[in-house]
C-alpha atoms as one frame of an Amber mdcrd trajectory, in Angstrom:
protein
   0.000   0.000   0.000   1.442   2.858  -1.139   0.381   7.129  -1.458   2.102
  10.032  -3.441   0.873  12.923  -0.955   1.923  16.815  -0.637   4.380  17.377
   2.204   5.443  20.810   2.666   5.187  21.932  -1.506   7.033  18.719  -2.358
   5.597  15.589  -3.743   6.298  11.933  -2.166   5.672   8.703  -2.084   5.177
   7.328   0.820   4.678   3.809   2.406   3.738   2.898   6.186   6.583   2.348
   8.798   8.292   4.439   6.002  10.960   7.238   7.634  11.040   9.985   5.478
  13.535  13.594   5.932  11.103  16.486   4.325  11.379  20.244   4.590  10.639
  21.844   7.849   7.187  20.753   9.421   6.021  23.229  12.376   5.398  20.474
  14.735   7.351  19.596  18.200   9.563  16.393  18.324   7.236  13.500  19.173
   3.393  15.141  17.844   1.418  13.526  15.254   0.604  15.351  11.694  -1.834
  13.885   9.104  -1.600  15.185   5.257  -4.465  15.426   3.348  -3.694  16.444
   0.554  -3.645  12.513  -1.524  -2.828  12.675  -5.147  -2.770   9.129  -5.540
  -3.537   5.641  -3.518  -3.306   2.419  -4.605  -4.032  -0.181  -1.552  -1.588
  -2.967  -2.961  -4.540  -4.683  -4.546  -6.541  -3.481  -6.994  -7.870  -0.209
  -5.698  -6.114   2.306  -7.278  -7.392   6.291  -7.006  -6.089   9.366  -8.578
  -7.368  12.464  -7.219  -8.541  15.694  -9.239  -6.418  16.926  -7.742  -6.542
  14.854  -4.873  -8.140  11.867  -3.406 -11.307  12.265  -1.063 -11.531  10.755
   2.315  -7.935   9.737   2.043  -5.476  10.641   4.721  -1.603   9.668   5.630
  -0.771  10.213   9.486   2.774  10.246  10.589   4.666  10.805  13.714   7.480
  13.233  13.893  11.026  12.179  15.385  13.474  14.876  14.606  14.244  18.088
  13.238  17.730  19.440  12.301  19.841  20.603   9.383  21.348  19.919   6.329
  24.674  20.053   5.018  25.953  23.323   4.089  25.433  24.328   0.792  27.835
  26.180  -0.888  26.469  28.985  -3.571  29.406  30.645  -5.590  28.985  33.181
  -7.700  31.144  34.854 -10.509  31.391  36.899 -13.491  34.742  36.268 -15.511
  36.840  38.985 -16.073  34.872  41.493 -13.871  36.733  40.791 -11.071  33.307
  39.806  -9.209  32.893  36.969  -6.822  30.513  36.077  -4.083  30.136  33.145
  -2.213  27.577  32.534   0.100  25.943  29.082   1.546  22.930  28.467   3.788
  22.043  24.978   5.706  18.838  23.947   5.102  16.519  22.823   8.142  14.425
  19.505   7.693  12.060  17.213   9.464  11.889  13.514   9.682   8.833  11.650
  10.072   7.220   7.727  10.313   4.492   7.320   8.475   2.103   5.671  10.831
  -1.141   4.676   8.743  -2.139   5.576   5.236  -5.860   4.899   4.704  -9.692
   6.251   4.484 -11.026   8.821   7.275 -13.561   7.341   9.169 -16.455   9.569
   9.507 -18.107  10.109  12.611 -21.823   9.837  13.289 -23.887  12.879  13.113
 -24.162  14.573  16.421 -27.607  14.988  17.768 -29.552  17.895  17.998 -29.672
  20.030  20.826 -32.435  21.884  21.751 -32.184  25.082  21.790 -32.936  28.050
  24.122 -35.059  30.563  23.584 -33.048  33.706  23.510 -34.425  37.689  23.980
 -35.274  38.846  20.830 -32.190  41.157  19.500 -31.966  45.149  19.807 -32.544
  47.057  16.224 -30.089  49.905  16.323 -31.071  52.229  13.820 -28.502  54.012
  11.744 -28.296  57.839  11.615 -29.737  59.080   8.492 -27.383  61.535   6.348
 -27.612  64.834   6.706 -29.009  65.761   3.093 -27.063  66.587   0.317 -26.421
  70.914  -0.492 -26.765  71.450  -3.970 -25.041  74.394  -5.300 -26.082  75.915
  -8.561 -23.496  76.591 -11.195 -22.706  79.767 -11.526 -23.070  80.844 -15.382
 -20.058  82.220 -16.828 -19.541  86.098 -17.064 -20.238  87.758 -20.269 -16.987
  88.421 -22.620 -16.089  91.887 -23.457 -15.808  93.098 -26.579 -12.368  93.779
 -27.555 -12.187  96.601 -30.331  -9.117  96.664 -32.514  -6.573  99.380 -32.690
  -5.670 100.673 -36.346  -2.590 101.715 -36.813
């Protein structure tokens, strides 16, 4: 029985009691995380699903052990005959985690209705109307004066 799931942005393939290091996970040493988002499942017999874009009522759960980091990485950088060089490097953090169960959510039973109680009916607050609008009138445009022309 085997998934391809979404863990952190990255795809994988995943298998129970599998140990797996993926990018950073914002869970404490020890907790439990379940993924949900299932592109594909195929329970070693015949049933094989392929979501679109995932599977429904599919879920992987998995237990994480550890966090740390990577090796450094080591990012050079240079333009020939420029004289220009940069190197830089970062260590990349990680998680691992056991894949615990891979398998269909079980749904729980509807919860029964409650009755309920009878509340005071709820205050109206009425709004403030606007103050109305002013309307100016336009102001029509002052006659032009007649310029007469000098002769010379």
């Amino acid at each position: 029985m085997y998934a391809i799931v979404d863990i952190a942005g990255k795809q994988v393939r995943v298998q129970e009691k599998q140990i797996l290091k993926v990018p950073l996970l914002g869970v404490e040493s020890g907790g439990k995380v379940e993924f949900e988002n299932v592109f594909f499942f195929n329970d070693g017999e015949k049933k094989v699903d392929f979501g679109q874009p995932f599977v429904k009522n599919i879920k992987v759960a998995a237990t994480v052990l550890e966090h740390g980091k990577d090796k450094k990485i080591i990012v050079f950088k240079k333009k020939r005959r420029k004289g220009y060089q940069v190197k830089n490097g970062h260590r990349q953090n990680y998680t691992v985690i056991q894949i615990d169960t891979i398998g269909a959510v079980r749904i729980a039973a509807a919860p029964k209705a409650e009755k309920k109680k009878e509340t005071a009916p709820k205050k109206v607050v009425k709004k403030k109307e606007a103050a109305p609008k002013k309307t100016e009138k336009k102001k029509a445009a002052a006659p032009k004066k007649k310029v007469e022309k000098k002769e010379a």
